[in-house]
C-alpha positions in Angstrom: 1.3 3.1 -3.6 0.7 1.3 -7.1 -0.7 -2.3 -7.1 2.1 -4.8 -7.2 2.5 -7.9 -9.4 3.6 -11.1 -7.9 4.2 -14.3 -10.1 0.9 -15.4 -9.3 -0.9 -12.4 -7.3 -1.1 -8.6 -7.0 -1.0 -6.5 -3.8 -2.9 -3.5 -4.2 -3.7 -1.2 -1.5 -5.9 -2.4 1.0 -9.7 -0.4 1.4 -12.7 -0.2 3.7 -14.8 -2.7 1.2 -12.0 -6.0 1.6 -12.9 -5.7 5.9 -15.6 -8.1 5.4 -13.2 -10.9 3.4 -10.0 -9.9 5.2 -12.5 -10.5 8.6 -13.4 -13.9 7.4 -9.3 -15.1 6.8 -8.4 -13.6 10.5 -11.3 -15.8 11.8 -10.3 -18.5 10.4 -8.4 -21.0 13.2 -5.3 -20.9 11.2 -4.8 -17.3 10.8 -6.1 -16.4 14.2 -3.8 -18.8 15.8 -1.2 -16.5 14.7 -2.9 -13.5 14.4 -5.0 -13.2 17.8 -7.7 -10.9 18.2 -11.2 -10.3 20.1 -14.8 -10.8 18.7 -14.5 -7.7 16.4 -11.9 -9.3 13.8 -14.0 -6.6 11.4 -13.3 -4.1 13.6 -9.5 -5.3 14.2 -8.7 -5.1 10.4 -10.7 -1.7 9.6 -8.4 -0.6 12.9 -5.3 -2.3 10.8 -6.3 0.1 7.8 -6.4 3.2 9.8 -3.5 3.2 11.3 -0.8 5.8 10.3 2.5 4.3 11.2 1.7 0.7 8.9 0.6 0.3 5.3 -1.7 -2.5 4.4 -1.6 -4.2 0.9 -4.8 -6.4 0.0 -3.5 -9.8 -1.8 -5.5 -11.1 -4.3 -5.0 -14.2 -6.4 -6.8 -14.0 -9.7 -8.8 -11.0 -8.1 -9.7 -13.0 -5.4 -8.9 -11.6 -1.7 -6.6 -14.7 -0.3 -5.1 -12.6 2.4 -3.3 -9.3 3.6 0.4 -8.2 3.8 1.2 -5.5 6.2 4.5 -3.3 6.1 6.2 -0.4 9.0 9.5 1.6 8.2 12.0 3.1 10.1 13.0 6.0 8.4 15.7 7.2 10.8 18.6 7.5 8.0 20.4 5.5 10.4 18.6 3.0 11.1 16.3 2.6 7.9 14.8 -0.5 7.3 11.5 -1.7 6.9 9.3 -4.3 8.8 6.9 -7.2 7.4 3.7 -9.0 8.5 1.2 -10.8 6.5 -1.6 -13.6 7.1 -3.3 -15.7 3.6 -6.3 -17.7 3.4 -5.5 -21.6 4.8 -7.7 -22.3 2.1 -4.3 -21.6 -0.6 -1.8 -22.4 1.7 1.0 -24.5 0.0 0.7 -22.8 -3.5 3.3 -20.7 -2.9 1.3 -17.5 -2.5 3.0 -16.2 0.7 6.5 -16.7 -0.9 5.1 -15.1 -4.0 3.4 -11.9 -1.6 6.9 -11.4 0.4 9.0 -11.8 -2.6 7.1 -9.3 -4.8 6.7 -6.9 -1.6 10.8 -7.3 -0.8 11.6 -6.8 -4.2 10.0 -3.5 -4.3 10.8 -2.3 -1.1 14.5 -2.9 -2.4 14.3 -1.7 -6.3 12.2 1.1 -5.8 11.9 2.3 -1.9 15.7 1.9 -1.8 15.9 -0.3 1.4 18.5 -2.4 2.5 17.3 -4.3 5.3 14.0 -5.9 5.8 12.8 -7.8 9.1 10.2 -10.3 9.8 9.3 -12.1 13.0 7.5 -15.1 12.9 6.5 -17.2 16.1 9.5 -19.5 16.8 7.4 -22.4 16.2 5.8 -21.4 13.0 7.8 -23.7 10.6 5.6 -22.9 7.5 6.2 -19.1 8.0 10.0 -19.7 8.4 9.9 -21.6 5.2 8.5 -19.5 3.6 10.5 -16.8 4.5 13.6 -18.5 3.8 12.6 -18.9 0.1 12.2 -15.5 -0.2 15.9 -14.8 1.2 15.3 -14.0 5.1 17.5 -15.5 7.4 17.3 -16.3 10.8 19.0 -13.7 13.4 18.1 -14.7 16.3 14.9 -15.9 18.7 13.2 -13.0 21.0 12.4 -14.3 23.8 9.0 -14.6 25.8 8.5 -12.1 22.6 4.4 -12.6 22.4 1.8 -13.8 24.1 -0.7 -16.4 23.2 -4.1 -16.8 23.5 -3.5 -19.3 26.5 -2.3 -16.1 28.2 1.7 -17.6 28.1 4.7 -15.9 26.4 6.1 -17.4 23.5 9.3 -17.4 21.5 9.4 -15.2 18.3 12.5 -15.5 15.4 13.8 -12.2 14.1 14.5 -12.9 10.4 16.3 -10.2 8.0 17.2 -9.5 4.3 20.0 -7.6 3.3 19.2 -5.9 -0.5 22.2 -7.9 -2.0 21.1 -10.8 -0.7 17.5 -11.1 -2.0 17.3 -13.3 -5.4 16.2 -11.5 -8.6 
């Protein structure tokens, strides 16, 4: 994959030398709210880079690492579609960066990967997320129940959220 250009941001693919920073974001009590993990968040996110089945983009505002967007496919011709995950830095949150990561990711999964259908699934109670999201074009399908568990040890609520191609803003 070629590095991406957002309005404001690239994505470029993600390598063994951003663990450290991408470490630091996932510690931070923001991200790891959401995106749980043990003591080895360094270990997590080189474990993140490794695997096969998902692709990991590095985001980086004015070559700065601010976060990382994450991305699975489907590519059974019948039920193509492709999935999205991503986490940025609290330290830009409410610049628009997210919106401006999704977007730029959507749009190419859509222009030049061909996709028409994209998912995301943010905690039910992540109103920021959702936002965003919703910016970008997602809508709101419907909440998965009991869908993930939090680091109290209790289920909680997700929201499945898709894009149809003809429906994402140029």
């Amino acid at each position: 994959m070629t590095v991406l250009h957002g309005d404001a941001l690239d994505l470029r693919p993600a390598t063994t030398e951003d663990v450290p920073a991408l470490a630091v974001i996932r510690a931070t009590p923001e991200v790891r709210a959401r995106w749980r993990g043990g003591a080895d968040l360094a270990g997590e996110v080189a474990e993140d880079l490794a695997d096969p089945d998902v692709v990991c983009l590095t985001i980086l505002h004015r070559g700065t690492i601010v976060g990382m967007i994450q991305w699975h496919s489907e590519d059974e011709p019948d039920y193509r579609h492709a999935g999205i995950d991503l986490f940025v830095d609290p330290a830009v949150h409410g610049r628009g960066l997210g919106t401006d990561a999704v977007r730029t990711l959507a749009r190419h999964f859509v222009h030049d990967r061909g996709f028409h259908r994209l998912v995301i699934d943010p905690a039910a109670d992540n109103a920021p997320a959702i936002r965003c999201y919703t910016k970008v074009g997602f809508r709101p399908v419907g909440i998965m129940r009991q869908y993930e568990r939090g680091p109290d040890g209790t289920w909680h609520d997700g929201l499945l959220m898709d894009l149809l191609a003809d429906e994402l803003p140029d």
